[in-house]
C-alpha positions in Angstrom: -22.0 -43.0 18.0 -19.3 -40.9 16.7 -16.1 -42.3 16.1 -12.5 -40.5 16.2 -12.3 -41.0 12.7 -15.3 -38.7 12.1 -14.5 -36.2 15.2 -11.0 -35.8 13.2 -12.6 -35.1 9.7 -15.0 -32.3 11.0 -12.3 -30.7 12.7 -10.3 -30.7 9.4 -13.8 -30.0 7.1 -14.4 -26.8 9.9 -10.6 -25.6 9.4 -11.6 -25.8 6.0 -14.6 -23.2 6.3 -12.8 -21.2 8.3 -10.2 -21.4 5.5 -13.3 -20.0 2.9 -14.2 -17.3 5.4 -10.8 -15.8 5.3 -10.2 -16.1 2.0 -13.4 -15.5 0.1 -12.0 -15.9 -3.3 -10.4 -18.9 -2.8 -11.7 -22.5 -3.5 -10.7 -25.1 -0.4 -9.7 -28.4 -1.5 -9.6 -31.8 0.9 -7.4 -34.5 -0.3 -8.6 -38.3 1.2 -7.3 -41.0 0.6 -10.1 -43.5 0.8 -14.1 -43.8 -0.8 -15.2 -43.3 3.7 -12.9 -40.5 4.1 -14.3 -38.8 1.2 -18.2 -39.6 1.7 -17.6 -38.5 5.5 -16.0 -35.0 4.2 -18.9 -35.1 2.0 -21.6 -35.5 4.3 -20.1 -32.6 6.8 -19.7 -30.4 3.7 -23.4 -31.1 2.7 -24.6 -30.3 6.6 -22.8 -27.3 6.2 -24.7 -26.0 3.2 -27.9 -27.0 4.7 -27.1 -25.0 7.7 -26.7 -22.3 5.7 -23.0 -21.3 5.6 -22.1 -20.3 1.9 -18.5 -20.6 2.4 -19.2 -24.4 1.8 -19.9 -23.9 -1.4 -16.6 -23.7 -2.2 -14.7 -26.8 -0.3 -14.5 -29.5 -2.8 -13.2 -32.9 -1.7 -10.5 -34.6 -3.9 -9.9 -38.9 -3.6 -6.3 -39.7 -4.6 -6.2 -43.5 -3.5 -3.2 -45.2 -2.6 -3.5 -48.2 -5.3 
């Protein structure tokens, strides 16, 4: 089952490639604050390579934690 959580990510990790379509010489950075927030950016980044959207390529995902 999907949580909110995850529903909100995608919707911020899909901004993001949207983001690297419009701006093709740009690299996109996501800033999480927590290991799950950044391995659940990960994983929708990764199932957008796979897909095939090059534009993925270049959305990196940065952890600043809170401690």
């Amino acid at each position: 089952m999907t949580s909110r959580r995850d529903i909100q990510w995608t919707s911020i990790v899909l901004q993001a490639l949207i983001d690297a379509k419009q701006n093709p010489e740009k690299m996109i950075t996501i800033q999480v604050a927590t290991p799950e927030s950044a391995n659940a950016v990960e994983q929708a980044i990764l199932a957008l390579m796979a897909d095939g959207n090059p534009e993925a390529w270049r959305i990196s995902v940065e952890l600043h934690t809170l401690n």
